[in-house]
C-alpha positions as a printed Julia matrix, in Angstrom:
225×3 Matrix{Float64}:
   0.0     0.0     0.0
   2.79    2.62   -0.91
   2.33    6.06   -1.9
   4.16    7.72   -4.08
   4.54   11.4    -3.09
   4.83   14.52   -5.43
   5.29   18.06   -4.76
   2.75   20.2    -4.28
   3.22   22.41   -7.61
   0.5    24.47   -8.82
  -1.62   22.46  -11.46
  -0.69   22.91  -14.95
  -4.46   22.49  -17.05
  -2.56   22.08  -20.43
  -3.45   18.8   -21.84
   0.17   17.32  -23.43
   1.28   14.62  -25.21
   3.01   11.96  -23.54
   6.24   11.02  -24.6
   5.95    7.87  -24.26
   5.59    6.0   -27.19
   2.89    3.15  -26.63
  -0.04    0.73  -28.49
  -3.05    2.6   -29.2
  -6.02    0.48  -28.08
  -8.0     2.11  -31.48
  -5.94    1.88  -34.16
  -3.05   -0.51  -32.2
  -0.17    1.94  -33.76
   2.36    2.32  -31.9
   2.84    6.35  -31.32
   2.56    8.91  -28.39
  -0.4     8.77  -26.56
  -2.4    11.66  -26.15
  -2.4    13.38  -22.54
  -3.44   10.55  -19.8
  -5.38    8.24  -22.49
  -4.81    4.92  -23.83
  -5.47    6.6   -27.36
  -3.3     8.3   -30.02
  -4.2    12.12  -31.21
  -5.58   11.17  -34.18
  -7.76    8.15  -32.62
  -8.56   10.64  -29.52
  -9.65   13.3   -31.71
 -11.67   11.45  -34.47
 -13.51   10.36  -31.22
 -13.96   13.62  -29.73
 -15.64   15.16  -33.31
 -18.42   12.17  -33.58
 -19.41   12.59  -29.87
 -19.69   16.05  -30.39
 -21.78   15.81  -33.93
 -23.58   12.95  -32.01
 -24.62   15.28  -29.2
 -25.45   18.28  -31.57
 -28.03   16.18  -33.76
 -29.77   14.56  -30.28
 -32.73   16.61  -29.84
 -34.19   14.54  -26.75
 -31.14   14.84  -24.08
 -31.97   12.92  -21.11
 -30.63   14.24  -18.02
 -29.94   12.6   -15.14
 -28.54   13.85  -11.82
 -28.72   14.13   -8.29
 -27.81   16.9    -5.47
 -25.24   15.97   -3.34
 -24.67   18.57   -1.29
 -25.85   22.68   -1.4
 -23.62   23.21   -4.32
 -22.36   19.58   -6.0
 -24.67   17.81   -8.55
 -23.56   14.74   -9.42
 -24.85   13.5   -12.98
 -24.46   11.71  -16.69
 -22.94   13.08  -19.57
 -26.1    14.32  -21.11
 -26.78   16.76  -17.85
 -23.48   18.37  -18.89
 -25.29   18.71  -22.69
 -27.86   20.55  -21.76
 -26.95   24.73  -21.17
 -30.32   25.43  -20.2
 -30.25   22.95  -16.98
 -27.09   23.63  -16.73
 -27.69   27.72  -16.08
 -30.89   26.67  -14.11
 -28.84   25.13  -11.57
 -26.58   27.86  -11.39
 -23.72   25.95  -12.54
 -20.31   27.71  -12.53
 -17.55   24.49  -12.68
 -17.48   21.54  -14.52
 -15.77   18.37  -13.87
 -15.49   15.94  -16.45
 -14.11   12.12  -15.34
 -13.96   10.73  -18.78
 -11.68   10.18  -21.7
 -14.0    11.13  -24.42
 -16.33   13.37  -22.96
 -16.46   16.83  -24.57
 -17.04   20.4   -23.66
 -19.8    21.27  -25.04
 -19.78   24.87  -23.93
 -16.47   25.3   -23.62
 -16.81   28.5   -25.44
 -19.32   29.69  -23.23
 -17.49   32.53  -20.07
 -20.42   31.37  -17.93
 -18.43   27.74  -16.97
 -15.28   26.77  -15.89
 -14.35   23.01  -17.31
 -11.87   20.49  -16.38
 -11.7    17.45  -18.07
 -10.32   14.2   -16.35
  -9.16   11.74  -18.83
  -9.93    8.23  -16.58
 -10.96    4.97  -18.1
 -13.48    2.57  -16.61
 -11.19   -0.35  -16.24
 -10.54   -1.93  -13.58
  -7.08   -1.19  -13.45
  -7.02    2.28  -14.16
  -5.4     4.01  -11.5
  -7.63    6.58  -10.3
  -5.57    7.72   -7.32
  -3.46   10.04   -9.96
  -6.31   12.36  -10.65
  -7.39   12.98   -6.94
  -5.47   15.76   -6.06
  -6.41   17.93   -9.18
  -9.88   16.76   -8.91
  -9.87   17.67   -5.31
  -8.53   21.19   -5.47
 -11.09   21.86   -8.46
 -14.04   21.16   -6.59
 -12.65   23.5    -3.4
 -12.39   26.36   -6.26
 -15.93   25.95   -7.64
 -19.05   27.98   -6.67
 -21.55   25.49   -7.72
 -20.22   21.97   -9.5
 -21.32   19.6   -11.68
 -19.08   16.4   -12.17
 -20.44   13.85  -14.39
 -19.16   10.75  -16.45
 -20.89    8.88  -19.04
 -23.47    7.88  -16.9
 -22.52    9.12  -13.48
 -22.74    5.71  -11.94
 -18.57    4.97  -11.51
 -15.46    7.48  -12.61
 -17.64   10.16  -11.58
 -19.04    8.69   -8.0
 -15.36    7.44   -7.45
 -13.6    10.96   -7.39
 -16.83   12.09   -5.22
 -16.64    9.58   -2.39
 -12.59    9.9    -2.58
 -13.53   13.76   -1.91
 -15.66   13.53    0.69
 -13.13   10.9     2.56
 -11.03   13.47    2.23
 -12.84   16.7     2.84
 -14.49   15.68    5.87
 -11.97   12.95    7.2
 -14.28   10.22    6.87
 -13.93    6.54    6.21
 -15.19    4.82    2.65
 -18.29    3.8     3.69
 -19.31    6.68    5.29
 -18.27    9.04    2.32
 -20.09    6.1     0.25
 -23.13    6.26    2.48
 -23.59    9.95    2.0
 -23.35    9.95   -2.13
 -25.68    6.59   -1.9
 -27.96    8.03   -0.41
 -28.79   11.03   -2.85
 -27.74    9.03   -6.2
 -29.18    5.55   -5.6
 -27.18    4.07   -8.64
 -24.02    5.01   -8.09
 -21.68    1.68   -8.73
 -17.6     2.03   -9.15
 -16.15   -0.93  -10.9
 -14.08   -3.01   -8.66
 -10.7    -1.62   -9.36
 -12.36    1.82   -8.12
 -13.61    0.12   -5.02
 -10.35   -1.16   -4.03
  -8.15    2.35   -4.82
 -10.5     4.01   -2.07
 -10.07    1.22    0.39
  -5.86    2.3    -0.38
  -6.59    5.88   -0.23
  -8.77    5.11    3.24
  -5.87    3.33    4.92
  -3.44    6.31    3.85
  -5.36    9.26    4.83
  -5.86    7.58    8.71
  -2.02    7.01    8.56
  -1.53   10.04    7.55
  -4.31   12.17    9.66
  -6.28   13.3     6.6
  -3.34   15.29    5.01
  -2.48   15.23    1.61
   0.4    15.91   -0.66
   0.18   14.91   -4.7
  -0.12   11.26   -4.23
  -0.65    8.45   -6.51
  -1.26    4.73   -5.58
   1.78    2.21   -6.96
  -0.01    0.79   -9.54
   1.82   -2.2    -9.99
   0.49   -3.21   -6.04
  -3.16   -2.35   -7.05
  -2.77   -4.85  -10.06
  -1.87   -7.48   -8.22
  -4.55   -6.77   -5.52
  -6.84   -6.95   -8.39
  -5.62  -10.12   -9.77
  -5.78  -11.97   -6.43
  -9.03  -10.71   -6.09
């Protein structure tokens, strides 16, 4: 259950390139992946354009979401589609836990957008985004963090939040998202990074530094599991 710490620099929001050159699961070249993804530039990109045309044509957007708290909604990718709900609510930040999950009003000055490229996979390691998800929500008036369907990436960062926030153990951070968005369901690999990230905030008294679970450890967890 190590920890690897890093410093506590101020967040850079620029989404770069790795330079690591790896397999892209689309098109299985290998090239540089793009940002935090398991997808090449051109793969992420293509992507990014038919969700967007996708979302454009899709007259009947379905929104679902719950209230968390006084100012966090917690929700699926088509609550983030819709500007009207989204001014209703008095949204002011967006948090995005998803890979290809656009901005749709990204041009828009009345939202502030971060985008969190995490896959649903069971051994994604989740623990990397925490901090920057963490200090986004402290900066936002009124926040809306969504995935595809709100149920897992989403929920995840939430409940890691809240353990955090309010130095509280997993299930009572779970427990308190539960209870206002019934469906709510991380994948397994999710489940098991919070039970890490519970053990090191009590061993640490609730204070955190840029950390990031060794991944190779939660691997194996999951493949003894």
């Amino acid at each position: 259950m190590d920890f690897i710490a890093f410093s506590n620099e101020r967040i850079d929001n620029t989404v770069k390139t790795s330079t690591i050159s790896s397999q892209c699961k689309d098109c299985l070249q290998v090239t540089e992946l793009y940002s935090n993804t398991s997808h090449c530039t051109n793969c992420y990109e293509a992507e990014l354009i038919k969700i967007k045309i996708s979302n454009k044509k899709n007259i009947l957007q379905l929104p679902d979401f719950s209230k968390i708290t006084n100012n966090i909604y917690l929700g699926n990718s088509d609550t983030g589609n819709s500007y009207k709900l989204l001014c209703d609510l008095g949204v002011t930040h967006i948090l995005i836990c998803g890979s290809f999950l656009p901005e749709m009003f990204s041009d828009s000055d009345n939202f502030c957008y971060k985008v969190l490229p995490i896959e649903d996979t069971i051994d994604e390691n989740i623990s990397r985004f925490f901090v920057e998800a963490f200090e986004f929500i402290d900066s936002a008036n009124v926040l809306l963090i969504y995935c595809f369907a709100g149920r897992s990436r989403s929920a995840t960062i939430l409940t890691a939040y809240f353990m955090y926030k309010y130095s509280c153990t997993l299930s009572q951070a779970f427990k308190m998202v539960k209870s206002k968005r019934k469906i709510i369901s991380p994948n397994s690999g999710f489940i098991k990074t919070l039970k890490f990230f519970e053990t090191y905030l009590i061993k640490n008294n609730y204070s955190l530094n840029r950390i990031e679970i060794n991944k190779e450890e939660l691997i194996k967890a999951n493949e003894i599991s």
